[in-house]
MITOR-752269 format. One record per residue (C-alpha): residue number from 1; residue in one letter; z, y, x. Coordinates in nm, 4 decimals, always signed. Example, Ala and Ser with C-alpha at 12.3 -4.5 7.8 and 13.67 -1.06 7.14 Angstrom:
<pts>
PT   num   residu          w          v          u
PT     1        A    +0.7800    -0.4500    +1.2300
PT     2        S    +0.7140    -0.1060    +1.3670
</pts>
This chain:
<pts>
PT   num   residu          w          v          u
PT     1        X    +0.0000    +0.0000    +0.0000
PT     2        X    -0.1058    +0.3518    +0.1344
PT     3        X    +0.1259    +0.6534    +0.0059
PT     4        X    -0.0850    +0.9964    +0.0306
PT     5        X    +0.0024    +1.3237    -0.0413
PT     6        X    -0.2516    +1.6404    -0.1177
PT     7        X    -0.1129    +1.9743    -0.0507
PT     8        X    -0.2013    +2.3055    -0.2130
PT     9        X    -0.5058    +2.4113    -0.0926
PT    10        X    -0.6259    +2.0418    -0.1643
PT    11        X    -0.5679    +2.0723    -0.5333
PT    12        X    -0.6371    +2.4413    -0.5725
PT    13        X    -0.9351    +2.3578    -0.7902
PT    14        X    -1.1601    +2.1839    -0.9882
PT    15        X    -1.3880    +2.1100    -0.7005
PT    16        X    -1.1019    +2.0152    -0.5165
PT    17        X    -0.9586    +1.7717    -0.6924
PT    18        X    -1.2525    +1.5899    -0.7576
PT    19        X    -1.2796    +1.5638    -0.3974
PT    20        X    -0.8668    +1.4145    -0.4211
PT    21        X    -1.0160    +1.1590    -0.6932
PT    22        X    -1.2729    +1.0493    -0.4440
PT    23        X    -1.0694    +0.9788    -0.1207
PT    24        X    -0.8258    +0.7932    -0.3640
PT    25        X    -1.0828    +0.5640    -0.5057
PT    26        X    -1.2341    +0.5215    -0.1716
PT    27        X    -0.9685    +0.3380    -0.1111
PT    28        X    -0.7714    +0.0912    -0.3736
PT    29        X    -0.4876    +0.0693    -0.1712
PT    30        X    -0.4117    +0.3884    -0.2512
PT    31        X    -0.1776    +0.3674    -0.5015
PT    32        X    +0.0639    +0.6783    -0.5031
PT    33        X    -0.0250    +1.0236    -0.4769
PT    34        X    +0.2306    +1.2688    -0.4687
PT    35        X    +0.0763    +1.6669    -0.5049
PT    36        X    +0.1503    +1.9985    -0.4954
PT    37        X    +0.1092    +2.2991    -0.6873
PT    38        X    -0.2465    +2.4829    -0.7120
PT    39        X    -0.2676    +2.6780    -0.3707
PT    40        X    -0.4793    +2.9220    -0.2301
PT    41        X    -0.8807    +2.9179    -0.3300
PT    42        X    -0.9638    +3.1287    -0.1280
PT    43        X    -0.7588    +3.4025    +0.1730
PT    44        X    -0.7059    +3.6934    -0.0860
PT    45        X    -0.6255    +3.4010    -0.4091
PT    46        X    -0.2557    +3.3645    -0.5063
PT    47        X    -0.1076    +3.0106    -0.4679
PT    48        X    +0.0784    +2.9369    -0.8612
PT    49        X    +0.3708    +2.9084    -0.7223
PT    50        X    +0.3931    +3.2996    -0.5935
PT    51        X    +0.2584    +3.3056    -0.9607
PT    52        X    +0.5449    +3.1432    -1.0871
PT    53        X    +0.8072    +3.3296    -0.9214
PT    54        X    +0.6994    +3.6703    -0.9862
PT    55        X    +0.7056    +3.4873    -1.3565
PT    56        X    +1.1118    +3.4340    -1.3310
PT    57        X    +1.1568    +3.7363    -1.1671
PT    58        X    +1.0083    +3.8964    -1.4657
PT    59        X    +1.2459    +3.7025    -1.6852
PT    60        X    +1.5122    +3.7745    -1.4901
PT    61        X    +1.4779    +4.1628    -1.5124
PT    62        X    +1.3612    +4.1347    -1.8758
PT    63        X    +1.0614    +4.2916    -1.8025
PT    64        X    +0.6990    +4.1786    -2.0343
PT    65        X    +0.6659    +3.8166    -1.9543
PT    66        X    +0.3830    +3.7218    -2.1798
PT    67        X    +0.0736    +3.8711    -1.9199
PT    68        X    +0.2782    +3.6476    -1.6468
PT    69        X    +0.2769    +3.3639    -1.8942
PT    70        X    -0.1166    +3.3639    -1.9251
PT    71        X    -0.1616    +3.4392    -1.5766
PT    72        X    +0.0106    +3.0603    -1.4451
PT    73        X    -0.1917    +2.8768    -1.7482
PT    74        X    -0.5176    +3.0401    -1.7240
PT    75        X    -0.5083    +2.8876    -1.3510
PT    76        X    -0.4314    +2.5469    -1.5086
PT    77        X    -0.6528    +2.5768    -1.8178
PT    78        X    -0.9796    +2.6760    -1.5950
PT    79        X    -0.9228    +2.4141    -1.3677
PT    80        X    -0.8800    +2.1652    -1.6362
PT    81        X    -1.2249    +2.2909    -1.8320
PT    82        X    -1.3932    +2.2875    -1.4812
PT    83        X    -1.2995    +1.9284    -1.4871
PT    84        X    -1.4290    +1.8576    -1.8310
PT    85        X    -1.0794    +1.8138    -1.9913
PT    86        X    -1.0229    +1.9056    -2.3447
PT    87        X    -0.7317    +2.1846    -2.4345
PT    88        X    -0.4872    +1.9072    -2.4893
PT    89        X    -0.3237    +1.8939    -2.1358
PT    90        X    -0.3472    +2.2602    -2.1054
PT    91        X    -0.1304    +2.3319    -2.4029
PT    92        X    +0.0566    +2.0382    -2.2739
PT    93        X    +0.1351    +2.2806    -1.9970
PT    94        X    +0.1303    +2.5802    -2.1664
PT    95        X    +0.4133    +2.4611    -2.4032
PT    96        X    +0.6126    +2.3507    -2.0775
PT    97        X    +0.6010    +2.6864    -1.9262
PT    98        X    +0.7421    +2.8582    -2.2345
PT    99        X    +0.9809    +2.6063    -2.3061
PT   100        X    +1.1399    +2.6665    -1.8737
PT   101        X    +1.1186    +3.0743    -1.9682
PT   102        X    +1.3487    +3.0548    -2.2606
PT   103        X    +1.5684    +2.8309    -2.0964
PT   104        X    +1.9449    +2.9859    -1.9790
PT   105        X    +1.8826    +3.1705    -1.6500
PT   106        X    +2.3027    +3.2532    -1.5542
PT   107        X    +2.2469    +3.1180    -1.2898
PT   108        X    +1.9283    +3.2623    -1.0771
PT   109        X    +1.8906    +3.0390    -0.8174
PT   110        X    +1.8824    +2.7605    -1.0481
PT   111        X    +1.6187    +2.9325    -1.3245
PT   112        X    +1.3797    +2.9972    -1.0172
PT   113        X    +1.3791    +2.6411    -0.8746
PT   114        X    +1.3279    +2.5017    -1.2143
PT   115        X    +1.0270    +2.7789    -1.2697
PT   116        X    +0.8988    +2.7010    -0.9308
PT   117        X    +0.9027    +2.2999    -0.9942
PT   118        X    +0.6848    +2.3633    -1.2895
PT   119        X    +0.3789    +2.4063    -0.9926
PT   120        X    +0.3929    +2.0291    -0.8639
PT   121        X    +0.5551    +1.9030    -1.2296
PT   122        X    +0.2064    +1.9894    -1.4325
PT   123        X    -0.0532    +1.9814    -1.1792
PT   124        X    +0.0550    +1.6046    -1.1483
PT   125        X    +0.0022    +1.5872    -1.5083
PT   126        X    -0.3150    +1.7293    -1.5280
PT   127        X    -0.4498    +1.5061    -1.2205
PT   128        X    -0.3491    +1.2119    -1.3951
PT   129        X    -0.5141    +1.3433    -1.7107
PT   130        X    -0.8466    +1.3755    -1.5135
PT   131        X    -0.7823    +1.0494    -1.3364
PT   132        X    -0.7566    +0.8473    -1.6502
PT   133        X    -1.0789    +1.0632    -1.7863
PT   134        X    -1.2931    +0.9220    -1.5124
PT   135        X    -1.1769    +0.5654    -1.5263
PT   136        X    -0.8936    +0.5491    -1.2805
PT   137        X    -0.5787    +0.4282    -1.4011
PT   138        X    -0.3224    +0.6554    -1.3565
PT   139        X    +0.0272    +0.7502    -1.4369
PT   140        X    +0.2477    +1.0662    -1.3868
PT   141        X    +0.5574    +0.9666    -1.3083
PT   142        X    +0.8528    +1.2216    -1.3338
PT   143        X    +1.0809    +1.2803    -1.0450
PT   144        X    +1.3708    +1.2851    -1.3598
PT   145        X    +1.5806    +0.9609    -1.2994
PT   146        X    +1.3997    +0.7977    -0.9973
PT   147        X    +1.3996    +1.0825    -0.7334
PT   148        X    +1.8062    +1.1569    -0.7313
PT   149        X    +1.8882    +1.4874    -0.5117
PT   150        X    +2.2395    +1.5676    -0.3445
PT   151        X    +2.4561    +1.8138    -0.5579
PT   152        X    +2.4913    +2.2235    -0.4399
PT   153        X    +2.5624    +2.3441    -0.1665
PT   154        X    +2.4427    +2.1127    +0.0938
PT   155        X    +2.0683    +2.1661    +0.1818
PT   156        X    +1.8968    +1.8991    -0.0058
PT   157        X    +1.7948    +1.5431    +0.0315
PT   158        X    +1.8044    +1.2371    -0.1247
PT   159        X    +2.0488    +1.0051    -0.2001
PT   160        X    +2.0225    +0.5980    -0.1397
PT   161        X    +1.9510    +0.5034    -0.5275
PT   162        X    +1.7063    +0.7210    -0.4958
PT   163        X    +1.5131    +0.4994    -0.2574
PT   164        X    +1.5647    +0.2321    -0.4775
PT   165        X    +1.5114    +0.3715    -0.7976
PT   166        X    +1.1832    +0.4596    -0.6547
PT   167        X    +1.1348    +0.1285    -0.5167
PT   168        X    +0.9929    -0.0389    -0.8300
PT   169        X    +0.6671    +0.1909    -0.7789
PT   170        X    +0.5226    -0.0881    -0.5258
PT   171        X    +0.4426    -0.2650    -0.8125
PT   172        X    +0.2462    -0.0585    -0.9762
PT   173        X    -0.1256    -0.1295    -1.1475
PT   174        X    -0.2040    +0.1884    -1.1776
PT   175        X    -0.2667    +0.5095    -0.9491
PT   176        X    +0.0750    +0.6877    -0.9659
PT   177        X    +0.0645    +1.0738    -0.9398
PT   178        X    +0.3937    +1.2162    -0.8416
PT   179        X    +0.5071    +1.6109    -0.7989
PT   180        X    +0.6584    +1.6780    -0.4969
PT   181        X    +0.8832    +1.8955    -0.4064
PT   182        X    +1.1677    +1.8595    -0.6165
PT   183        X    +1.4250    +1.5780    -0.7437
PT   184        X    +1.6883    +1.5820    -0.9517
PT   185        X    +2.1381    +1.5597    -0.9136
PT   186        X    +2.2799    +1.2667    -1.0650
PT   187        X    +2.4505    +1.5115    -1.3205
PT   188        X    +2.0443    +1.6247    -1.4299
PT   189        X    +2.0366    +1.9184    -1.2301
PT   190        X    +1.6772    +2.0230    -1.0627
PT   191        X    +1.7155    +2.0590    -0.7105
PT   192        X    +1.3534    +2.1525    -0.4667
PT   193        X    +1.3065    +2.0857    -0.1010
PT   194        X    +1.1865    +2.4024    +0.1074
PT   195        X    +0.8814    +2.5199    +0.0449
PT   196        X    +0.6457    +2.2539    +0.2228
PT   197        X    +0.8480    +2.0101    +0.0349
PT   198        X    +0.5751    +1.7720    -0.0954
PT   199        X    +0.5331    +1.6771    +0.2457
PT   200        X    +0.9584    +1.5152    +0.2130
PT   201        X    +0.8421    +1.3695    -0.1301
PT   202        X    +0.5116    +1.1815    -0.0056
PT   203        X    +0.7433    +1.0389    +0.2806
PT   204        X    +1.0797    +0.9770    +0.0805
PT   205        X    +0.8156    +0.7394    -0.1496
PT   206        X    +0.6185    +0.5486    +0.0929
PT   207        X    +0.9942    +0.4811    +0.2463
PT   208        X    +1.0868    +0.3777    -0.0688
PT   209        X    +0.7796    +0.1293    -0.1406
PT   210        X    +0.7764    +0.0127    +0.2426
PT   211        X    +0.3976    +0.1388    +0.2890
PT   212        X    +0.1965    +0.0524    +0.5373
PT   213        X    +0.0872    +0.4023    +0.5932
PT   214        X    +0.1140    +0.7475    +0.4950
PT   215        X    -0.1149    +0.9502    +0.4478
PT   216        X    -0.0782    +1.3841    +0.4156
PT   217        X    -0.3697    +1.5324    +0.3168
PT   218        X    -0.4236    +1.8719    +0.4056
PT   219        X    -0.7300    +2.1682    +0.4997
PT   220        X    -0.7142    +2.0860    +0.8955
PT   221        X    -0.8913    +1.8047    +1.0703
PT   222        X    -0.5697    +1.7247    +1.2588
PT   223        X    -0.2693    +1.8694    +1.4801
PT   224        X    -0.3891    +2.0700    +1.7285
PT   225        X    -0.2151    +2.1336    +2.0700
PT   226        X    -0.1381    +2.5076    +1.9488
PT   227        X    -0.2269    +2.7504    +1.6770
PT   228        X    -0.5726    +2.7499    +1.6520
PT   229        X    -0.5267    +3.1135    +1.5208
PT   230        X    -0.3911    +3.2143    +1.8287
PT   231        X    -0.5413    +2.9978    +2.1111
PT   232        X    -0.9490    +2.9876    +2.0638
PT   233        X    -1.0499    +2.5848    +1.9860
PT   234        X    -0.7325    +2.4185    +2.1018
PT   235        X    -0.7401    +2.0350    +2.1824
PT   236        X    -0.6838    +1.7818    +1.8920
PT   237        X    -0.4068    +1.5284    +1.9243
PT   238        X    -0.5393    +1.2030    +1.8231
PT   239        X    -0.1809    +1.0471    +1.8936
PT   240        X    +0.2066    +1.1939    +1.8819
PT   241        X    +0.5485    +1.0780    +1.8424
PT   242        X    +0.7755    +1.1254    +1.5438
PT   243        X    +0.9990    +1.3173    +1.8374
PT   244        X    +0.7135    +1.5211    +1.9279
PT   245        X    +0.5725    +1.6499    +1.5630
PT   246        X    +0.9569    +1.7117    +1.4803
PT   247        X    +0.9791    +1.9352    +1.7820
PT   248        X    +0.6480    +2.0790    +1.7279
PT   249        X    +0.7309    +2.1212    +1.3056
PT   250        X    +1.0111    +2.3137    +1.3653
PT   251        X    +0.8750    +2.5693    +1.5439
PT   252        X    +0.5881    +2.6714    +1.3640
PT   253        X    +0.3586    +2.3834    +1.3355
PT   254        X    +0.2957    +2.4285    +0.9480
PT   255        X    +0.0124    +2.1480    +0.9065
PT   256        X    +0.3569    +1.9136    +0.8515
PT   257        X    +0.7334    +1.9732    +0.7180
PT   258        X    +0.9505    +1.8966    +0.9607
PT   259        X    +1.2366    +1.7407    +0.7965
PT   260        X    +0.9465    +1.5297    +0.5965
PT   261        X    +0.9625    +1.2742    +0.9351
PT   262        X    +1.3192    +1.1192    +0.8811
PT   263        X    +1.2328    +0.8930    +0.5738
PT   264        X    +0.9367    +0.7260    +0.7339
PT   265        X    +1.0637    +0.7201    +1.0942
PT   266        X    +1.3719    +0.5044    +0.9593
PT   267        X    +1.1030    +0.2696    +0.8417
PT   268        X    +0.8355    +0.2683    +1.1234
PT   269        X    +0.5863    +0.3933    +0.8861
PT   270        X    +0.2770    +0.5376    +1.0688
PT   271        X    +0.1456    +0.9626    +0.8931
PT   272        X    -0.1622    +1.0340    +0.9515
PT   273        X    -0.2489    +1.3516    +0.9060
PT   274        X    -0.6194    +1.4084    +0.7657
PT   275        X    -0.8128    +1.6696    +0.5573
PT   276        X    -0.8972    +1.6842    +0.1951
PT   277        X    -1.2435    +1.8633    +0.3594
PT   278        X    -1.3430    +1.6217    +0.5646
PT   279        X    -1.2080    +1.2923    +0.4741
PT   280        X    -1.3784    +1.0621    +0.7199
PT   281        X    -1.2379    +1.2414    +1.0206
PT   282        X    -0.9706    +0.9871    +1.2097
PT   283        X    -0.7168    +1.3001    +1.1981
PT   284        X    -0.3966    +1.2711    +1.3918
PT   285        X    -0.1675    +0.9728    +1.3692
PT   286        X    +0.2402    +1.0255    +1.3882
PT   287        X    +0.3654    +0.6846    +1.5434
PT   288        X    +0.7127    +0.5311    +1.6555
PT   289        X    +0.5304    +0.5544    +1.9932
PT   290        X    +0.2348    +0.5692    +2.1695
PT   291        X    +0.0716    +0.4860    +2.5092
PT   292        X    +0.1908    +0.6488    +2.7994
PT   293        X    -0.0173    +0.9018    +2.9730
PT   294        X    -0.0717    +1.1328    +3.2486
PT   295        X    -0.0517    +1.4270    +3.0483
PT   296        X    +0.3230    +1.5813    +3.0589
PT   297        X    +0.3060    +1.8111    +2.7191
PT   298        X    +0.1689    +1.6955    +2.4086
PT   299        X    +0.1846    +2.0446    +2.2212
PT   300        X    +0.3340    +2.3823    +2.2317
PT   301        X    +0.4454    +2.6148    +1.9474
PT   302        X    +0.6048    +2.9294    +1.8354
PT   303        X    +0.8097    +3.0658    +1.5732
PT   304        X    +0.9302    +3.4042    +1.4839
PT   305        X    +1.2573    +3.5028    +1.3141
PT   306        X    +1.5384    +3.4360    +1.5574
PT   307        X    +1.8270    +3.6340    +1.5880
PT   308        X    +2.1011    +3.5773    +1.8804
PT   309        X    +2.4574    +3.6361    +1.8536
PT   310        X    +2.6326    +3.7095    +2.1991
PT   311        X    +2.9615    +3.6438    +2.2626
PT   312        X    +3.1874    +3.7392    +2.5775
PT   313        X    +3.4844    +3.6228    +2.6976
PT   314        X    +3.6697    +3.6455    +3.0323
PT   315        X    +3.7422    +3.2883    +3.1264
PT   316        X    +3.6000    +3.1091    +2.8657
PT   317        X    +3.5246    +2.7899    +2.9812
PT   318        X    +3.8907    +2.7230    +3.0171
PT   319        X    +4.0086    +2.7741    +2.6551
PT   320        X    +4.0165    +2.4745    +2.4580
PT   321        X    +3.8305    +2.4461    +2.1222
PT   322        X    +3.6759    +2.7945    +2.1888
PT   323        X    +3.3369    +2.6880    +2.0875
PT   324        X    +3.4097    +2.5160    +1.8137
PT   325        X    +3.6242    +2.8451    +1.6508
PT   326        X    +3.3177    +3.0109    +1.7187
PT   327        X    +3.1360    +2.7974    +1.5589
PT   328        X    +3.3695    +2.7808    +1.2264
PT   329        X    +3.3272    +3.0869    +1.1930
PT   330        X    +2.9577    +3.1040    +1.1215
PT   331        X    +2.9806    +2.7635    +0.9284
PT   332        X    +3.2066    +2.9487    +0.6883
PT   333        X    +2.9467    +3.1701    +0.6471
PT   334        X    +2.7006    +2.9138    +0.5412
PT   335        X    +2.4859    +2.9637    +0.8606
PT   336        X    +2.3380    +2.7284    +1.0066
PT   337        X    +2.2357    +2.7702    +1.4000
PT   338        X    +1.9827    +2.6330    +1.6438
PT   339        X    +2.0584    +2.6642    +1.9956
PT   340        X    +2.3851    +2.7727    +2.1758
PT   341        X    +2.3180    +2.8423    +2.5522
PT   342        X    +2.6494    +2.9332    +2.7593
PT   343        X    +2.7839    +3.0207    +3.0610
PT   344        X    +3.1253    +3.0282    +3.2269
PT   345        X    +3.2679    +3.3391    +3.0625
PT   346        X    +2.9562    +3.4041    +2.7672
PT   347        X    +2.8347    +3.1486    +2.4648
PT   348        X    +2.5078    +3.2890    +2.3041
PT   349        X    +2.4457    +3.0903    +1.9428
PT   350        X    +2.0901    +3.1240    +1.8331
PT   351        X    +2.0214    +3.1439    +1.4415
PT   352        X    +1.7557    +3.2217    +1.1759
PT   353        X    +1.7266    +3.6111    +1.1358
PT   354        X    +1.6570    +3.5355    +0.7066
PT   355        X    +2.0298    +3.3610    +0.7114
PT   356        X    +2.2143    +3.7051    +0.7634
PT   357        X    +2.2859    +4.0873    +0.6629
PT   358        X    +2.4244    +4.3632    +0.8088
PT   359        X    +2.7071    +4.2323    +0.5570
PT   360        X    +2.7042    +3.8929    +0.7220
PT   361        X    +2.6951    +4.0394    +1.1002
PT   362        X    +2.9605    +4.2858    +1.0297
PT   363        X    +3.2194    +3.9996    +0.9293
PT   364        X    +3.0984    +3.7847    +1.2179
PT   365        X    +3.1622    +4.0047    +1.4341
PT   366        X    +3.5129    +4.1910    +1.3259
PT   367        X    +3.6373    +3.7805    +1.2971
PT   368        X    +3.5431    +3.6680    +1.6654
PT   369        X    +3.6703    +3.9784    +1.8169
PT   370        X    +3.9655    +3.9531    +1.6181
PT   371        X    +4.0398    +3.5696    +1.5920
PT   372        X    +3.8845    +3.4939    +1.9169
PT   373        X    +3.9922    +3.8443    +2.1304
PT   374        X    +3.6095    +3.8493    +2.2621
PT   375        X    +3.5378    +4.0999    +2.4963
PT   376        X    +3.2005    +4.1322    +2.4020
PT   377        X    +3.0387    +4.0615    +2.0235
PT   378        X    +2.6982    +4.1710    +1.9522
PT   379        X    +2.3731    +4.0523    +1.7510
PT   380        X    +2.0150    +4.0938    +1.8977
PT   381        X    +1.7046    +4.0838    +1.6787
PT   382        X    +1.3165    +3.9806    +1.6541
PT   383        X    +1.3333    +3.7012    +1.8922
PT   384        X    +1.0934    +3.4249    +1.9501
PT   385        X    +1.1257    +3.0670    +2.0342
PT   386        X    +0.8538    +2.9422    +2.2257
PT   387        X    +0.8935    +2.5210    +2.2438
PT   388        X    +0.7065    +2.2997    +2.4759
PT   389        X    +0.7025    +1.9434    +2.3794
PT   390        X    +0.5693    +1.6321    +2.5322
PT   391        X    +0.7259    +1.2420    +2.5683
PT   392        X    +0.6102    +1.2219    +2.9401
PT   393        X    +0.8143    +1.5849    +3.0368
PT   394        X    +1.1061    +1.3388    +3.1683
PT   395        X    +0.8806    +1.2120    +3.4270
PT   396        X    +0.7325    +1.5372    +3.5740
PT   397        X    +0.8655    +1.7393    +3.8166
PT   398        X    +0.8768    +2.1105    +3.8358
PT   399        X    +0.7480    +2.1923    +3.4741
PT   400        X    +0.9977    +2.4132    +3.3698
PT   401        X    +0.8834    +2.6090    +3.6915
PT   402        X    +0.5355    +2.5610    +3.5897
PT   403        X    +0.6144    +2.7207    +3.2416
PT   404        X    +0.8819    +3.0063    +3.3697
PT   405        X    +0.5671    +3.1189    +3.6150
PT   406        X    +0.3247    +3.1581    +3.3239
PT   407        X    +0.5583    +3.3293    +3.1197
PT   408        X    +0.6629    +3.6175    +3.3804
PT   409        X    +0.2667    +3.6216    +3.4367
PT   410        X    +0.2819    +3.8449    +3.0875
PT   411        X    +0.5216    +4.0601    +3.1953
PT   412        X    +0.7877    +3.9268    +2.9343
PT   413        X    +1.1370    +3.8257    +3.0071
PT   414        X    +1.3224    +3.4835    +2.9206
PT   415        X    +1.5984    +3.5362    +2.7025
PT   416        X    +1.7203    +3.1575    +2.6860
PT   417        X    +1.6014    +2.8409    +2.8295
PT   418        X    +1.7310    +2.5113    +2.6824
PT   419        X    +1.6359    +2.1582    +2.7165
PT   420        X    +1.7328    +1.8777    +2.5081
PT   421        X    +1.8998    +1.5743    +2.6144
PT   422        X    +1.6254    +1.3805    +2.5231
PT   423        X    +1.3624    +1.6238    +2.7274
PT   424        X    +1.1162    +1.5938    +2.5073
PT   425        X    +1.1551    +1.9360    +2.4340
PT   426        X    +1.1615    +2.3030    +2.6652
PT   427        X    +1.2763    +2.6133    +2.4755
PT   428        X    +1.2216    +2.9196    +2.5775
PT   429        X    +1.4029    +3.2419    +2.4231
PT   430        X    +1.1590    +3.5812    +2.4312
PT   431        X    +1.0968    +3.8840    +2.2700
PT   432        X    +0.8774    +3.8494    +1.9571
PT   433        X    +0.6439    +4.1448    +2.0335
PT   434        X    +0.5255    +3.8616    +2.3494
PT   435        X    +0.4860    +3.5297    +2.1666
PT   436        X    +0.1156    +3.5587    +2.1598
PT   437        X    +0.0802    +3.6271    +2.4454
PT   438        X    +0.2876    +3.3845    +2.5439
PT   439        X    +0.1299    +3.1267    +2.4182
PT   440        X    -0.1837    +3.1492    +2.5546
PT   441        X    -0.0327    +3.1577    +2.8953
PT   442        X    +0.0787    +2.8420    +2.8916
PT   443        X    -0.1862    +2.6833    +2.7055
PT   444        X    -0.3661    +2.8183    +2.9912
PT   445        X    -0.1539    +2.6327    +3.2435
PT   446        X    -0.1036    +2.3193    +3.0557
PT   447        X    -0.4535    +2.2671    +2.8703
PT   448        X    -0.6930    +2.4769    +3.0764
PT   449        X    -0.8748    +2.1100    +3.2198
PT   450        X    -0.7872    +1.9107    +2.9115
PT   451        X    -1.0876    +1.8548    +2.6512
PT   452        X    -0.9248    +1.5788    +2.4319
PT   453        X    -0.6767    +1.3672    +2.4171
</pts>
């Protein structure tokens, strides 16, 4: 059994999920497709979910929804008459989407996940509609009761019995179409991934069902070494490691959610990346492992965003449980951080810049001077983290030279430098206002002799 998963841009349209029908007949091992909601059609379109949330935000602030109302089923209803349907599934969805706007919205996080879900929820229904219209047995399947969430606050994921409600689905006879993105608490609650989530969805299932592969269908012919927006025609990775894509997902590699690996890596179950566009392209496969070779980095990436809180402290490294007071502190304010470089007398914890306020920075601060008598407490903005990944860094020598050289060849300074135990990964800590730059320097070093690989 083959699990795939279509993302936005590869059920945006009419034309494009015809194309979606096609690679899933191609292929009767294909038995469970879990989508998204309608994305982009074309750079200046606007994906339904940005639809849908300026819908709830109208709700919210009371404002004229009805215009908003028409604007999310008019995307719908033309793509189901482009596909030859008759009204029925569109006032199927039409119905839905009033029903979720009249619904109690006290709580606003809660009204603009469920408004949000609505994207995935009735796009699956309408593919299965046009499925079973062109003689392909299908069934939408709702996340409600098989796809069980964890309750607030923790960041979501989901629980065992959801892996084996969901488990029954391997013996299905027909095509199952599934909406990503969201699940549900065992108390009914809707509960969505990040946005991206479809990508956890398609791999929570084929973990669920054991596949044999799993496949994410997207608008790229495969991973590329870096950001083909940034680097002119980058090499294509035919092969990578779970360890690698993770490291590469997280900072900034958007082709593939990064916390969408764990599921399938428990299970040994092969992704291969591949596009909606151009289906008979071999794409990039996401293995357990994969042959050594001589090349030391895989990929390198960037991400924006980063925010660094500095902290001070005479003699430091001598008082016990220092780091981890530090470190309470932030968790009580529901931050979550990514790196924390130190020295003897100085502890630097690295964080998302959207996770805090001037609110948020002001208590931090007050509480480790106060609780902690720090010498020094300060936050520092618009920082990059630049990430340089590859399986066979462990058995080179002098990289981190290598990459230090071609970053102080643009003039910028390194902020932070951290390696992970498992060296896999380099991080590199620089101004934002460089990353392009960057980038290209080191793709330069790294990639300048490389075609393919």
């Amino acid at each position: 059994m083959i699990v795939c998963k279509f993302g936005g841009t590869s059920v945006a349209s009419a034309e494009q999920i015809k194309k979606v029908a096609s690679i899933v007949k191609s292929n009767p091992e294909r038995k469970i497709v879990a989508v998204s909601a309608p994305g982009k059609r074309s750079s200046d379109d606007i994906k339904v979910t940005d639809l849908l949330i300026d819908l709830a935000n109208t709700v919210i602030n009371k404002g004229d929804v009805e215009a908003k109302i028409k604007a999310v089923v008019n995307r719908y209803r033309n793509i189901a008459e482009d596909l030859g349907l008759d009204n029925t599934i569109s006032d199927i969805i039409e119905q839905d989407i009033r029903g979720r706007v009249t619904e109690n919205w006290s709580d606003k996080d809660l009204f603009l996940d469920n408004m949000k879900a609505s994207g995935e929820d009735n796009n699956a229904k309408l593919i299965a509609c046009y499925f079973n219209a062109i003689g392909m047995p299908a069934k939408y399947i709702s996340p409600k009761d098989k796809l069980i969430l964890n309750d607030f606050p923790e960041r979501t994921y989901a629980l065992p019995e959801a892996y084996e409600n969901l488990s029954v689905l391997k013996n299905t006879e027909e095509i199952i179409i599934f909406p990503g993105f969201f699940g549900y608490t065992k108390s009914g609650v809707l509960r969505t991934f990040d946005r991206g989530g479809s990508d956890i969805t398609g791999s929570i299932l084929a973990s669920a069902v054991g596949a044999e592969l799993y496949e994410n269908f997207t608008d790229v012919d495969c991973v590329f070494a870096a950001n083909p927006k940034v680097v002119n025609d980058p090499v294509d990775i035919k092969e990578i490691t779970y360890r690698e894509m993770r490291e590469l997902s997280y900072a900034g590699f958007s082709v593939f959610h990064d916390e969408a690996l764990m599921p399938v890596y428990k299970q040994g179950i092969p992704v291969n990346i591949k596009n909606t566009n151009n289906p008979s392209a071999s794409g990039t496969l996401i293995l357990p492992t994969r042959p050594a070779t001589n090349r030391p980095v895989t990929g390198i990436s960037a991400d924006s965003g980063f925010s660094i809180l500095y902290v001070s402290k005479y003699l430091m490294n001598r008082e016990v449980g220092f780091g981890r007071k530090l470190l309470q502190i932030i968790e009580e304010e529901n931050i979550s951080y990514e790196h924390t470089p130190s020295g003897l007398d100085d502890i630097s914890v690295i964080m998302r810049s959207s996770q805090l306020s001037p609110e948020i920075e002001a208590r931090i601060v007050k509480r480790v001077k106060e609780e902690l008598c720090a010498d020094d407490v300060q936050f520092s903005h618009n920082f990059s983290m630049i990430v340089i990944v590859g399986e066979g860094m462990r058995h080179n020598t002098g990289l981190a030279a290598r990459a230090a050289t071609a970053i102080s060849a643009t003039g910028a300074n390194i902020e932070m430098i951290n390696q992970g135990s498992s060296e896999v990964s380099l991080v590199f800590g620089v101004r934002s206002e460089y990353e392009d730059q960057i980038l290209k320097g080191l793709y330069e070093e790294f990639f300048a002799t490389i075609t393919s690989f």
